[in-house]
N, C-alpha and C positions, 0 to 999 in steps of 0.2 A: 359642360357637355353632359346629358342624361345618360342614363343610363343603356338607354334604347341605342341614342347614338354609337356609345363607347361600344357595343357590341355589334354595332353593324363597321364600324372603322377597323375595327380587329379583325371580322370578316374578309374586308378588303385585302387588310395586310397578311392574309392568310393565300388568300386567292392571288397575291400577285407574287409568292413567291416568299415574303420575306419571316421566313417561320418565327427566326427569334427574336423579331420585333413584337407577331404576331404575338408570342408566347408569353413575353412579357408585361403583356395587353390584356391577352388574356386571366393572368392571372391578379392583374389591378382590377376587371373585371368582376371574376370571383370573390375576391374581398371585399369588395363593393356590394356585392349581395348577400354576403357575408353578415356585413354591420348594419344595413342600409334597410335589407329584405329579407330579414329571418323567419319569417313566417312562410314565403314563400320554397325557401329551401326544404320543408316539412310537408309541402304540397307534392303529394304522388307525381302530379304531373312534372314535377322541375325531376325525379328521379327516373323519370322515362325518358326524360331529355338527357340529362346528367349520363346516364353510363352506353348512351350508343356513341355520345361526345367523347365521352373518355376512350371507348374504344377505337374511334376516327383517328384520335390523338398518336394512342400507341402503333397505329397500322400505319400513323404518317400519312394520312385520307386527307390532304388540309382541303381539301373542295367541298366534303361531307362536312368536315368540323363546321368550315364558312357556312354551308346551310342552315347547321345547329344555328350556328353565331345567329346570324341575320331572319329568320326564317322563324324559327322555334321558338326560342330562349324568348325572344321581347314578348311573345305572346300573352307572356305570365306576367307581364309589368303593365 
């Protein structure tokens, strides 16, 4: 599964409810772009994504998060 994929699937699983599937996803996710796309993590634009994401996160926003997810995030890949 890509990358694109694997972030639009966590999406889903964000949107339907299932947070800490979703979260566990998500953070296979991150270390994925971690090892995978480290240049992209230094790219402005992943930090304008990165902390409205994190903030979704802590308010428990999972429909916003899912935007990020599906929406945002792949746009840098």
């Amino acid at each position: 599964m890509s990358l694109a994929e694997s972030l639009i699937n966590t999406a889903h699983q964000f949107r339907l409810g299932h947070e800490a599937e979703a979260s566990l996803l998500l953070r296979h996710c991150i270390d994925e772009i971690e090892k995978d796309h480290p240049k992209i993590i230094q790219q402005p634009e992943f930090g304008q994504i990165l902390s409205p994401m994190l903030q979704a996160q802590e308010r428990q926003d999972w429909l916003a998060l899912a935007d990020y997810l599906e929406y945002e995030l792949p746009q840098l890949f």
